[in-house]
C-alpha positions in Angstrom: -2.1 -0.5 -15.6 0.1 -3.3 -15.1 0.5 -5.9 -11.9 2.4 -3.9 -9.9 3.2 -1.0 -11.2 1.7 2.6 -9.8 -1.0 4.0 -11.8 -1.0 8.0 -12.3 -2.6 10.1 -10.0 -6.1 10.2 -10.1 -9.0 12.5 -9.0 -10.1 11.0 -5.1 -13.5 9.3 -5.8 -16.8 8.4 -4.0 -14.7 4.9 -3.4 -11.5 6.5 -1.9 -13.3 8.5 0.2 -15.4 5.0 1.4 -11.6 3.1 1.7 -10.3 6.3 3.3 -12.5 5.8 5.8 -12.2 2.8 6.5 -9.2 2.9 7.5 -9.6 6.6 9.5 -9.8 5.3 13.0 -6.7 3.2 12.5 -4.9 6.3 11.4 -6.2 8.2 14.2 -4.6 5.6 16.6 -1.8 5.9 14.8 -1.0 9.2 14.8 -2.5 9.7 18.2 -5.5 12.5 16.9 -8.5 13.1 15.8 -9.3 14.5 12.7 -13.1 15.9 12.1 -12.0 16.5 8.7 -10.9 13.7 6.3 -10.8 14.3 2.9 -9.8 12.0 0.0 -7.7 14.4 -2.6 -6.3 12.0 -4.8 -4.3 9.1 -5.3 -2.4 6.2 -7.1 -3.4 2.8 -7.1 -1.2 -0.3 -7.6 -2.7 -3.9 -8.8 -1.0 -6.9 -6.6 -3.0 -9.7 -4.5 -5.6 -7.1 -4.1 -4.8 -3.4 -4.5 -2.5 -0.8 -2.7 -3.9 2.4 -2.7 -1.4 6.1 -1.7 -3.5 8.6 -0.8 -3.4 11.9 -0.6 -6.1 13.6 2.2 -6.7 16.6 3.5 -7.1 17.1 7.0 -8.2 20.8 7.4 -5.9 23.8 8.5 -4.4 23.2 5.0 -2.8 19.9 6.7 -2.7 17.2 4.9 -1.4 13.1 5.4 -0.3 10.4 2.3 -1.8 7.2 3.5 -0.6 3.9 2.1 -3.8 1.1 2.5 -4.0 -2.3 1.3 -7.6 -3.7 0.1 -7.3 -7.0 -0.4 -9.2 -9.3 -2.7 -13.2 -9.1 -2.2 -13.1 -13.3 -2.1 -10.8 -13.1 1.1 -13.6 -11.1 3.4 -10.6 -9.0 4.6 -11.2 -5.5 5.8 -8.7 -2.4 4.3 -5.9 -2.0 6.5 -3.9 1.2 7.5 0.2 0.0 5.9 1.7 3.5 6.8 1.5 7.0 6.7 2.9 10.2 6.0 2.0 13.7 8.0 3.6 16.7 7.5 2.6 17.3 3.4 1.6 19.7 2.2 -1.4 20.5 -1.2 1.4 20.2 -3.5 3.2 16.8 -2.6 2.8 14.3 -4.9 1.6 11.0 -3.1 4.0 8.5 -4.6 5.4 5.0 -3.3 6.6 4.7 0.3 
């Protein structure tokens, strides 16, 4: 994958689900909800001063929510933080840049 481009849509890992979580209570806030389920589905991943991540996750009821985090760089000691969000997808959308 090249520096910022979007890499194809993976499988969600054991590692998205840890970033996804991460950044669940920060999404939580931001929507204004609670959600007991919170479930990595997939994603794309793109490679700048750390790494953007879109991902797709499920969030029971057959709701789902793209989420758009940045990790920065391990060197920087900076925690994974919430960009933006989309709610209202559905099993079907394709996570993709916004």
């Amino acid at each position: 994958m090249m520096t910022g481009g979007l890499s194809e849509t993976k499988p969600a890992t054991r590692e998205t689900q840890e970033i996804v979580d991460e950044v669940k209570s920060q999404f939580e806030e931001k929507s204004n909800e609670k959600y007991e389920h919170f479930e990595a589905v997939e994603y794309k991943s793109q490679v700048v001063a750390g790494i953007v991540y879109y991902v797709k996750v499920n969030l029971g009821n057959d709701r789902y929510a793209h989420l758009k985090m940045f990790k920065p760089l391990p060197h920087t000691h900076e925690p994974t933080k919430l960009m933006d969000y989309q709610t209202g997808k559905t099993k079907d959308d394709e996570v993709n840049y916004f």
